[in-house]
Biopython code that builds the backbone (N, CA, C, O; Angstrom):
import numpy as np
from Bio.PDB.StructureBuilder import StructureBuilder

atoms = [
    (1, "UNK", "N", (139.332, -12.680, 56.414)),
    (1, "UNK", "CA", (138.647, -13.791, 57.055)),
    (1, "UNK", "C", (137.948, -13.285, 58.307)),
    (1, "UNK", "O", (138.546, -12.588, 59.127)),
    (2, "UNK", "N", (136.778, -13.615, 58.434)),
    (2, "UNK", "CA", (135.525, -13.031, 59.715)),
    (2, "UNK", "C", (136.212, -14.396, 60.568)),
    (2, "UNK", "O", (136.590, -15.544, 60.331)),
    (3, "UNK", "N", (136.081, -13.338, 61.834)),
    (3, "UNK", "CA", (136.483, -14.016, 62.983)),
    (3, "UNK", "C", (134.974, -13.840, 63.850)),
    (3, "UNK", "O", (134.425, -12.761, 64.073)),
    (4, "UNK", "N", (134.500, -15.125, 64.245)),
    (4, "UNK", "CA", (132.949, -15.404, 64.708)),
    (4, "UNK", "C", (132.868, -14.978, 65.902)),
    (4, "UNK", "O", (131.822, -14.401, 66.198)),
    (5, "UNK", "N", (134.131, -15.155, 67.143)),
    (5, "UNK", "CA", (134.389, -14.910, 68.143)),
    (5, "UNK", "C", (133.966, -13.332, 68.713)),
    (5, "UNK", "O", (133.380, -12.932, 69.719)),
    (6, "UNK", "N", (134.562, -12.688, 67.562)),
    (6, "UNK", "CA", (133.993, -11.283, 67.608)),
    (6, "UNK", "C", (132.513, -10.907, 67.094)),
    (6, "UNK", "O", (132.522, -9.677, 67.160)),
    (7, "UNK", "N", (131.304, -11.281, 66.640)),
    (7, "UNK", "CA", (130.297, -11.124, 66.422)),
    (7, "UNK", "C", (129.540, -11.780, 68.310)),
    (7, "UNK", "O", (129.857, -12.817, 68.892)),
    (8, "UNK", "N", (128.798, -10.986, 68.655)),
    (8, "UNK", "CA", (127.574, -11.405, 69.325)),
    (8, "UNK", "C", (126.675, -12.556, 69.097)),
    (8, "UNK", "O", (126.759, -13.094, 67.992)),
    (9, "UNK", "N", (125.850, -13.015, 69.931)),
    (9, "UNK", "CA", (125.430, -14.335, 69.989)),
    (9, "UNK", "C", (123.460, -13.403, 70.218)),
    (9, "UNK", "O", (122.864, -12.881, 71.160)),
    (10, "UNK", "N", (123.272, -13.566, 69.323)),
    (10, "UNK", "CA", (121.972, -13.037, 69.296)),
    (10, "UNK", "C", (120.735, -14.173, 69.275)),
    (10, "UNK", "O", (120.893, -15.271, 68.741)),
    (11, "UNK", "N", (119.288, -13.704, 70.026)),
    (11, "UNK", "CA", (118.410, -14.633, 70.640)),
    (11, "UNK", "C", (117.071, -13.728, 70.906)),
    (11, "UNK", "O", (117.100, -13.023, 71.914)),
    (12, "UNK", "N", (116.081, -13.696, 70.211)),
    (12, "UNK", "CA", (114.553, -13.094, 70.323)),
    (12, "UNK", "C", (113.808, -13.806, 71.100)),
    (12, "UNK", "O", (113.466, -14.983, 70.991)),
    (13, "UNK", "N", (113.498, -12.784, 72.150)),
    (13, "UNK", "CA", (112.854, -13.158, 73.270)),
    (13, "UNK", "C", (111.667, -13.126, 73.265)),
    (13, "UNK", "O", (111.137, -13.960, 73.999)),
    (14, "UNK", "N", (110.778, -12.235, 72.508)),
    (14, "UNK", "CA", (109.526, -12.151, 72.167)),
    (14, "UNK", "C", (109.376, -10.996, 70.782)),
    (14, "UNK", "O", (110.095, -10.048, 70.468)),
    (15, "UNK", "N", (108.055, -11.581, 70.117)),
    (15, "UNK", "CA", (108.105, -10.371, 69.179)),
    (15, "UNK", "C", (106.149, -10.463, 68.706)),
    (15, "UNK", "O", (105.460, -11.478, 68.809)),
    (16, "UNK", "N", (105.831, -9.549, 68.375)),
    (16, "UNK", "CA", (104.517, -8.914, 67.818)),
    (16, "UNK", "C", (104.458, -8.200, 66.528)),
    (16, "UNK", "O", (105.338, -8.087, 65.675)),
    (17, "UNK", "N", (103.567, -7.858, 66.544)),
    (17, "UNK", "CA", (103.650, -7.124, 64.827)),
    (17, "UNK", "C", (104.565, -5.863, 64.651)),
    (17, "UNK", "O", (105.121, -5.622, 63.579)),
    (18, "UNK", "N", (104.700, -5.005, 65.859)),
    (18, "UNK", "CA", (105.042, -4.052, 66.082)),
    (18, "UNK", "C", (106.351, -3.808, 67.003)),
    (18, "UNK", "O", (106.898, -2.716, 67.158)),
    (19, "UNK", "N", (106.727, -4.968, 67.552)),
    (19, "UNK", "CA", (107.258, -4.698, 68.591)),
    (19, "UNK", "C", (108.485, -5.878, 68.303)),
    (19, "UNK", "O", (108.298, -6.900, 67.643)),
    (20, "UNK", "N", (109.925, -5.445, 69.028)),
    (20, "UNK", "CA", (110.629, -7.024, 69.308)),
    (20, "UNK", "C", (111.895, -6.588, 70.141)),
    (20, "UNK", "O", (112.678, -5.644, 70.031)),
    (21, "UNK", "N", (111.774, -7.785, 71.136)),
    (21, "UNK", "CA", (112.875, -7.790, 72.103)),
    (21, "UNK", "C", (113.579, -9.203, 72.106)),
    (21, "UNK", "O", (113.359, -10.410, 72.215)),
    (22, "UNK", "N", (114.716, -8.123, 71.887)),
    (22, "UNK", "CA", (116.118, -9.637, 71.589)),
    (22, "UNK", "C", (117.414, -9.503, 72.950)),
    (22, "UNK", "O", (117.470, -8.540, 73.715)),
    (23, "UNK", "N", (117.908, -10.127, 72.970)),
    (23, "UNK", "CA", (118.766, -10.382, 73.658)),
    (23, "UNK", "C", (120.387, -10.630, 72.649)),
    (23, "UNK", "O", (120.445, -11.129, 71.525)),
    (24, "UNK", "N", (121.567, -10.104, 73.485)),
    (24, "UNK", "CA", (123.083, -10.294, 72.435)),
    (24, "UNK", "C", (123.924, -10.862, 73.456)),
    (24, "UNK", "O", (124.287, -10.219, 74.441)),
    (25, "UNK", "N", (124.207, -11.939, 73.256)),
    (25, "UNK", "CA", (125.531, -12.617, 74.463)),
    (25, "UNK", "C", (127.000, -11.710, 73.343)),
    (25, "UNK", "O", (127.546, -11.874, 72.252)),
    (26, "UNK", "N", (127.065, -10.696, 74.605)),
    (26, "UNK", "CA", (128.661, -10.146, 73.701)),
    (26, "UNK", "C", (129.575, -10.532, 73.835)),
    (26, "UNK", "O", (129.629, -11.111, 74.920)),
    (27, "UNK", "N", (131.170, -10.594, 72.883)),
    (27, "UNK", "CA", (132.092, -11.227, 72.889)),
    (27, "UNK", "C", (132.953, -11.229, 74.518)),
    (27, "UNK", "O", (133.470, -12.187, 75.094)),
    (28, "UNK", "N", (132.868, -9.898, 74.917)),
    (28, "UNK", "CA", (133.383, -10.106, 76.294)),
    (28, "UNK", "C", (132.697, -10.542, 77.549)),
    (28, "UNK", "O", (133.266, -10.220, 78.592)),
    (29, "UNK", "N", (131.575, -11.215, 77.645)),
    (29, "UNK", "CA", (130.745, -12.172, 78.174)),
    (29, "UNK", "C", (130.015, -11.267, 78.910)),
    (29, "UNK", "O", (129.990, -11.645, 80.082)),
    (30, "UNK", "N", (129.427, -10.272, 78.752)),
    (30, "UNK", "CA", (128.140, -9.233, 78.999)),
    (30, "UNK", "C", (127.056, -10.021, 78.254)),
    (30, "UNK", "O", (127.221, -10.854, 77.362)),
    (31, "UNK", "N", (125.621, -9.478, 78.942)),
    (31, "UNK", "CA", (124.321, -9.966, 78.314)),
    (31, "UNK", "C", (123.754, -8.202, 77.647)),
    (31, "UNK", "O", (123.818, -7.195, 78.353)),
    (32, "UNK", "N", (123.408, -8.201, 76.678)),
    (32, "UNK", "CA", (122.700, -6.918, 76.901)),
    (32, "UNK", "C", (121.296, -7.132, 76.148)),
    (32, "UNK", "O", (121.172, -7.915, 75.206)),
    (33, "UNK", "N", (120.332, -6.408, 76.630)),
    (33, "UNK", "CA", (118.757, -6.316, 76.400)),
    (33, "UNK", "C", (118.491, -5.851, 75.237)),
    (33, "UNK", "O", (119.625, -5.898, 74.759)),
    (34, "UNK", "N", (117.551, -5.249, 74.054)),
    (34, "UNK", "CA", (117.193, -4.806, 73.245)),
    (34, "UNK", "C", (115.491, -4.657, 73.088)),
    (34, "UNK", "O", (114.809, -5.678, 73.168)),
    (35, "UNK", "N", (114.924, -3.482, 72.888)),
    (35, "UNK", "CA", (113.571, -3.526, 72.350)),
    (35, "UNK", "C", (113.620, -2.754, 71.554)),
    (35, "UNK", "O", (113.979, -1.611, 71.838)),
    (36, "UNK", "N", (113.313, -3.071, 70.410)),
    (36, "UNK", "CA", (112.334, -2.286, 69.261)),
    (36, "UNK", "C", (110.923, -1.882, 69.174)),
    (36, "UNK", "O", (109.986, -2.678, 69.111)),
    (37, "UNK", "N", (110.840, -0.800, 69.175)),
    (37, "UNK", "CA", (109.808, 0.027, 69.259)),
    (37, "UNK", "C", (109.622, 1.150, 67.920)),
    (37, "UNK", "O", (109.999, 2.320, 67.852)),
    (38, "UNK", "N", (108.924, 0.342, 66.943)),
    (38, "UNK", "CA", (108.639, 0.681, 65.517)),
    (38, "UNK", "C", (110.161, 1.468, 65.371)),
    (38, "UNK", "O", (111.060, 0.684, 65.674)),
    (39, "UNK", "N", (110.699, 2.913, 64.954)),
    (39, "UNK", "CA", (112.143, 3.437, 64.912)),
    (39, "UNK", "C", (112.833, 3.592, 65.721)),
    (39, "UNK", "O", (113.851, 4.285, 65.706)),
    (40, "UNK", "N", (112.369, 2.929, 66.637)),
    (40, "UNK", "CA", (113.048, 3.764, 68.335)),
    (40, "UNK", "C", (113.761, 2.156, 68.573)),
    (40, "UNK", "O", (113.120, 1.121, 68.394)),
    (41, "UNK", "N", (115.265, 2.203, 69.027)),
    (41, "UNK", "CA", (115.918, 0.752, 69.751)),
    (41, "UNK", "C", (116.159, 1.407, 70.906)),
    (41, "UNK", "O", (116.671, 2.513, 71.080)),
    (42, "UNK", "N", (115.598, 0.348, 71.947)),
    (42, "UNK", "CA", (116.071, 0.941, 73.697)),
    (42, "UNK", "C", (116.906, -0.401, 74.348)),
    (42, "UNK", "O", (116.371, -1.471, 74.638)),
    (43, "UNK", "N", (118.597, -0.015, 74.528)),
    (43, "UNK", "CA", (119.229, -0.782, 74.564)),
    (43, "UNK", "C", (119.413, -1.066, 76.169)),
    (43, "UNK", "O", (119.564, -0.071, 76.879)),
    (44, "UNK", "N", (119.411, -2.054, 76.641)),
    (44, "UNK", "CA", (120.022, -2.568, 78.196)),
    (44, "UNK", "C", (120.732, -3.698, 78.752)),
    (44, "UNK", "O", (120.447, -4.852, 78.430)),
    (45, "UNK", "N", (121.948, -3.313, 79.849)),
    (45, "UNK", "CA", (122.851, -3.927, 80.222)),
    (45, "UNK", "C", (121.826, -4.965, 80.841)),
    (45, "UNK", "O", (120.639, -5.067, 80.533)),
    (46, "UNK", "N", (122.454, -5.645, 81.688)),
    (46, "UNK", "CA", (121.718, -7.110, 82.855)),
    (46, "UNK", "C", (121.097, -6.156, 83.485)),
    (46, "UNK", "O", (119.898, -5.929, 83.325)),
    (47, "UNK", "N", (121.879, -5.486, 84.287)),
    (47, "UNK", "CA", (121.026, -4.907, 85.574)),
    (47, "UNK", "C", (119.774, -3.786, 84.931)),
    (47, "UNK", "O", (118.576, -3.853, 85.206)),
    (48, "UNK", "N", (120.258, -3.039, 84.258)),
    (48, "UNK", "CA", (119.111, -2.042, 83.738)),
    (48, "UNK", "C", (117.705, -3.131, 83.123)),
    (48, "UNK", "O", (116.523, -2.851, 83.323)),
    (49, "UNK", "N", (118.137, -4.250, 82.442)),
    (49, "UNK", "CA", (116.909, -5.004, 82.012)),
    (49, "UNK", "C", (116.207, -5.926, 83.597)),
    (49, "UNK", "O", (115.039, -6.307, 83.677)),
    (50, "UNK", "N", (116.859, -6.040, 84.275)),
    (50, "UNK", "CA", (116.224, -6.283, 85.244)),
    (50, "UNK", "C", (114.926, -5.804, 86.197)),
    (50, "UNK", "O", (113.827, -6.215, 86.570)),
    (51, "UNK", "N", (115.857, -4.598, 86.336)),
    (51, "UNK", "CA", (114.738, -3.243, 86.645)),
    (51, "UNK", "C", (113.504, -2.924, 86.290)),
    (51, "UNK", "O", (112.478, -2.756, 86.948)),
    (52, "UNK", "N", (113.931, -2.812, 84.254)),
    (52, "UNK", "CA", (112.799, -2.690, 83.703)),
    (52, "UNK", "C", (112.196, -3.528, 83.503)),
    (52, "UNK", "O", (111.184, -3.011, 83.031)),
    (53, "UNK", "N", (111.965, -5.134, 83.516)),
    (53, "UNK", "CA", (111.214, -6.028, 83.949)),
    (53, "UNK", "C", (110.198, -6.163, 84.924)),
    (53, "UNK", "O", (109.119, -6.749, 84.841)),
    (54, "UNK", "N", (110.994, -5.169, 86.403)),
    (54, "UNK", "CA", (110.234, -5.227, 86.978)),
    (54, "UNK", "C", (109.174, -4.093, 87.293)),
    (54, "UNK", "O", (108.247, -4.026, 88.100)),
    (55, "UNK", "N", (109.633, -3.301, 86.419)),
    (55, "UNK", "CA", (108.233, -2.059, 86.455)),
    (55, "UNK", "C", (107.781, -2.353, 85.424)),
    (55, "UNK", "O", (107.515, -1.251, 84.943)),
    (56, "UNK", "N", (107.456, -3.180, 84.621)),
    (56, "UNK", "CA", (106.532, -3.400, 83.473)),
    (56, "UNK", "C", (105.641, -4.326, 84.302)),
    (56, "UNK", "O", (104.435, -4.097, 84.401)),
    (57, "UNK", "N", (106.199, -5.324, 84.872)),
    (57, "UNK", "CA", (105.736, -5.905, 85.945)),
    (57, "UNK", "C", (104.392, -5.407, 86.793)),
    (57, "UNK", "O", (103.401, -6.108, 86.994)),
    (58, "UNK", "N", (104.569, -4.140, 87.210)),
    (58, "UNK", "CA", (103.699, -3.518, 88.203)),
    (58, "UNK", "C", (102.504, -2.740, 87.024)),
    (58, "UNK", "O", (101.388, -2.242, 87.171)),
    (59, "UNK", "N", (103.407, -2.952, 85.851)),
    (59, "UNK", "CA", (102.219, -1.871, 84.957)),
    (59, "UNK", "C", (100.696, -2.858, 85.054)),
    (59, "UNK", "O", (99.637, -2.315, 84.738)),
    (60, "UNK", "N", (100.711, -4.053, 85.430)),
    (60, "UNK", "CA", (99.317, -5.064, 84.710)),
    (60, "UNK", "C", (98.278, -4.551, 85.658)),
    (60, "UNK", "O", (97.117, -4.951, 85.577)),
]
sb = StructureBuilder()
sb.init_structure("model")
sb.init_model(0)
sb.init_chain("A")
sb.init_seg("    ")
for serial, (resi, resn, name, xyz) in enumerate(atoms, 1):
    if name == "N":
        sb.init_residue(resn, " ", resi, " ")
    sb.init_atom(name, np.array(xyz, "f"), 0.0, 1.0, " ", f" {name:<3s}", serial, name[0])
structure = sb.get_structure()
């Protein structure tokens, strides 16, 4: 019997043809980041997605 408690709480934050960033509420109440980048996954805690928010930020 699957126990749900233990699966992540998953949520897509944006996505393109090529591209997609999701978000996972994990069972021990961490947030962590996700982007897909065609084979490449670049995974991040709260604070690391924060960061990189804000230098994508400065990229415009």
């Amino acid at each position: 019997m699957s126990n749900n408690r233990n699966e992540p709480k998953t949520e897509t934050i944006a996505e393109t043809d090529n591209f997609l960033a999701w978000k996972a509420e994990e069972p021990d109440g961490e947030t962590t980041y996700h982007i897909e980048l065609n084979n490449v996954t670049v995974h991040f805690f709260e604070e690391e997605w924060n960061e990189f928010i804000q230098l994508v930020r400065h990229l415009k």
